[in-house]
C-alpha positions, 0 to 999 in steps of 0.5 A, a space after each residue: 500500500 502506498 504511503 500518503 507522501 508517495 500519492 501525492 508524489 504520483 499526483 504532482 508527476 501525473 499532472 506534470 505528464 498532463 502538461 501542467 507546470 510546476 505551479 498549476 500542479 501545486 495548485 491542484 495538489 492544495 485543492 486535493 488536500 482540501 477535497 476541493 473536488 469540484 473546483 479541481 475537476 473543473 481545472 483537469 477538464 479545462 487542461 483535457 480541452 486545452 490539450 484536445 485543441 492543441 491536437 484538433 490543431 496538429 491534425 489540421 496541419 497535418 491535413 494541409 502537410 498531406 494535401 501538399 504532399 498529395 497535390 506534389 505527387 499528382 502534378 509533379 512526380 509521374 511514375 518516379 520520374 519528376 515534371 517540371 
C-alpha cells in the first residue's frame, strides 16, 4: 500500500505528464488536500480541452502537410520520374 507522501508524489508527476507546470500542479495538489473536488475537476477538464485543441490543431496541419504532399505527387512526380 502506498504511503500518503508517495500519492501525492504520483499526483504532482501525473499532472506534470498532463502538461501542467510546476505551479498549476501545486495548485491542484492544495485543492486535493482540501477535497476541493469540484473546483479541481473543473481545472483537469479545462487542461483535457486545452490539450484536445492543441491536437484538433496538429491534425489540421497535418491535413494541409498531406494535401501538399498529395497535390506534389499528382502534378509533379509521374511514375518516379519528376515534371517540371
Amino acid at each position: 500500500m502506498a504511503y500518503a507522501g508517495d500519492i501525492k508524489a504520483m499526483l504532482y508527476q501525473n499532472l506534470i505528464d498532463a502538461g501542467y507546470n510546476e505551479s498549476e500542479a501545486n495548485q491542484c495538489l492544495i485543492l486535493a488536500q482540501n477535497r476541493e473536488w469540484i473546483k479541481l475537476s473543473n481545472m483537469l477538464a479545462q487542461q483535457r480541452t486545452v490539450l484536445l485543441n492543441k491536437l484538433h490543431k496538429s491534425e489540421e496541419q497535418i491535413d494541409c502537410l498531406d494535401f501538399l504532399v498529395y497535390e506534389i505527387k499528382k502534378t509533379h512526380i509521374n511514375g518516379g520520374k519528376e515534371n517540371v
